[in-house]
Structure formats: C-alpha cells, structure tokens
C-alpha positions in Angstrom: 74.8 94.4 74.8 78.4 93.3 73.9 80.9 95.4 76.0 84.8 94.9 75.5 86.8 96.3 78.9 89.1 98.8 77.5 92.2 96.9 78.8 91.0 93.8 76.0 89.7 96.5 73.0 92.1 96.5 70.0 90.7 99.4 67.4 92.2 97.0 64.8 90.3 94.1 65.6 86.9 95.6 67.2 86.1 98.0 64.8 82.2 98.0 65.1 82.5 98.8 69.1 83.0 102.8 68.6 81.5 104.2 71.6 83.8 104.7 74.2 81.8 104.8 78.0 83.5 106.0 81.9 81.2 104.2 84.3 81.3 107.1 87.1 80.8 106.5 90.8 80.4 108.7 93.8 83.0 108.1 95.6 85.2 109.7 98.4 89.0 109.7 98.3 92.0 109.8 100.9 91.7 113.8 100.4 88.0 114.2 101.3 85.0 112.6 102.5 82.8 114.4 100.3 81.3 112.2 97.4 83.2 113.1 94.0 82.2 111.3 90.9 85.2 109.3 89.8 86.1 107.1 86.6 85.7 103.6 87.8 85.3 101.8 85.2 86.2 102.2 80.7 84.8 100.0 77.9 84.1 99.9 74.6 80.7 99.3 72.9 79.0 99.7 70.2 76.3 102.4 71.3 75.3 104.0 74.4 74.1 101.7 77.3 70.4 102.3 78.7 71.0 100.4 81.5 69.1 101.4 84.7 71.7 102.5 87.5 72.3 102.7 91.1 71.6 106.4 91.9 75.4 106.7 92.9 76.5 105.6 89.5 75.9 107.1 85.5 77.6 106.5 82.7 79.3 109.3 80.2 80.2 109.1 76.6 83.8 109.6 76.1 84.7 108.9 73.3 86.1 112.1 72.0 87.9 112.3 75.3 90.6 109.4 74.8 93.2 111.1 77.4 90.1 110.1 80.5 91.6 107.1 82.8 89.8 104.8 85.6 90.7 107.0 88.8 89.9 110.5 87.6 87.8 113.1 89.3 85.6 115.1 87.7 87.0 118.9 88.3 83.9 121.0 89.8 85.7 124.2 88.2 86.2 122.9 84.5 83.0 120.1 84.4 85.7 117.6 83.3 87.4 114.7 84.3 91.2 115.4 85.6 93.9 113.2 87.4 93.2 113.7 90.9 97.6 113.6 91.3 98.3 116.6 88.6 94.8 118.8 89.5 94.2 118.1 93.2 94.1 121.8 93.9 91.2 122.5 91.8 89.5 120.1 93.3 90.0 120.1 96.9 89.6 122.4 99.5 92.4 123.5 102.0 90.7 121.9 104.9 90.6 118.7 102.9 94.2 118.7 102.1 94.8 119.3 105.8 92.9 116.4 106.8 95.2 114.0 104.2 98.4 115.6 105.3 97.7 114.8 108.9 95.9 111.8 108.2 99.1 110.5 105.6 101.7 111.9 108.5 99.8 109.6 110.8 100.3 106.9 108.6 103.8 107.7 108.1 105.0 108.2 111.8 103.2 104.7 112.8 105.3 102.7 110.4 108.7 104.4 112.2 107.3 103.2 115.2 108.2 99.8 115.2 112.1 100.4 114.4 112.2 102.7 117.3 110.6 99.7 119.6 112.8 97.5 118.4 115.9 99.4 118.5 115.3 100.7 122.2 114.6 96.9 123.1 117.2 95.7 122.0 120.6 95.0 123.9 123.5 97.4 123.3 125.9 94.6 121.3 122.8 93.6 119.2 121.3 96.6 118.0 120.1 96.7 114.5 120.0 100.1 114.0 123.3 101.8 114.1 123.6 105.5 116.1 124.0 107.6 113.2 120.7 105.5 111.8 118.8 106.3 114.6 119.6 109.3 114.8 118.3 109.8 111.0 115.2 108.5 111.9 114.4 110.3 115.1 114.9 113.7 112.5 112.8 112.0 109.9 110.0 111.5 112.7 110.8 115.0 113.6 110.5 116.4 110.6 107.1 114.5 109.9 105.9 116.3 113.5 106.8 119.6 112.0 105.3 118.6 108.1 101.7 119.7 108.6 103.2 123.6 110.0 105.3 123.8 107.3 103.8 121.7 104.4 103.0 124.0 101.0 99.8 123.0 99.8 100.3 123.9 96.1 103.2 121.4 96.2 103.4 118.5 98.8 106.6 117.3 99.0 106.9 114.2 101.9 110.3 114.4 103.9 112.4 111.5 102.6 112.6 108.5 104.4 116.0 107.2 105.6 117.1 104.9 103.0 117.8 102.2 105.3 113.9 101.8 105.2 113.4 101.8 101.7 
C-alpha cells in the first residue's frame, strides 16, 4: 500500500490518497507513567490500512479531523485527541502533575548548579558572576525550592530564569 507522510502530501498533487490515518502508540509522557495513546505518526493513503499491529499500537481514521497533530493525547473525558500543552488538566491527575513539577524543578535546580560551583571556585578578582548576579540566582534557586508549595496546577507558570542564563 502507497502511503505519503503527511509532512510530503500536497492535496493538489495526491489527489487519489484521501484517507487521512494517526498511527497511535501507548506511550508515557514527562507527566505520567501511565500508558496514554498518543499520535505518533500522520499519513495519507488511499484507504484504510489492514496491517497487523504491535498490541501497543492501532491506527484511527482521521480524516474528518484535520486539526489532530503527531504528539496528541487522546483525552479520556472527551474520547478525542487534544494537545497535551492546552488540555493537560483533563488529562492528568493532580498526583501526576506533582510528579512533573518536582521532577522538571529537579531538572531545573541541577543546571543552576554548575554556575554556583563555578562562581564559589573561583578567586575573588576572577569571578564570572557579578554579586548582584549571584544574588539573582541564589532567589531564582530559591524560588524553584518554594515552586512545588506554591505552584497553581490549573496554570504552571516556571519562575524566570536570570537572563544572564538565557
């Protein structure tokens, strides 16, 4: 069966490949490490595949669905397939969002580390970091310490990063 990925389909010039098909995969994400079925994979073709699958995969027609991207979690509450960035609280649990926040703070914090090392290691005529920088960054540490207490679920909203680490 001739497939077209949908990144290479042009309506104009494929015009007999009509069926539009999401390959969907179990999959966990940074949220959860429960198995949702996410969008992998989009092409074009001209009818349904039959094809025999892994029991962790399946396809779906979507053709009448054109808005579906590669990415997108299938929303328990609505049976379809959302962006997991605009509908994450319809799919995740508190708990789960918990688990990323501390998870993504612990990220966070352990790429600060290194300018701290470096700026305590360093002699006092060499330092790379001025005192007022340092001072940022010890509060942005802080206030990644304190982001988990005081995070809002319904809207997560990171503490900005100095921009001398941009």
């Amino acid at each position: 069966m001739d497939i077209i990925a949908e990144k290479d389909y042009l309506p104009d010039v494929h015009t007999e490949y009509s069926v539009r098909v999401a390959q969907v995969r179990l999959l966990t994400t940074v949220f959860s490490q429960r198995a949702l079925p996410t969008v992998q994979w989009i092409f074009y073709c001209k009818e349904m595949p039959s094809w025999v699958l892994p029991s962790d995969m399946y396809l779906v027609d979507v053709t009448d669905h054109p808005d579906i991207r590669e990415g997108w979690l299938l929303n328990p509450k609505s049976n379809t397939f959302v962006d997991r960035e605009l509908h994450y609280r319809d799919i995740f649990e508190d708990s789960e969002l918990m688990q990323y926040v501390r998870v993504e703070r612990g990220r966070r914090l352990s790429n600060s580390d290194p300018l701290v090392l470096r700026h305590l290691s360093q002699p006092e005529g060499a330092k790379t970091l001025t005192d007022a920088e340092y001072a940022e960054l010890q509060g942005y540490m802080q206030a990644l310490r304190d982001f988990p207490a005081n995070v809002d679920l319904d809207n997560i909203v990171w503490p900005p990063k100095p921009a001398f680490m941009a």
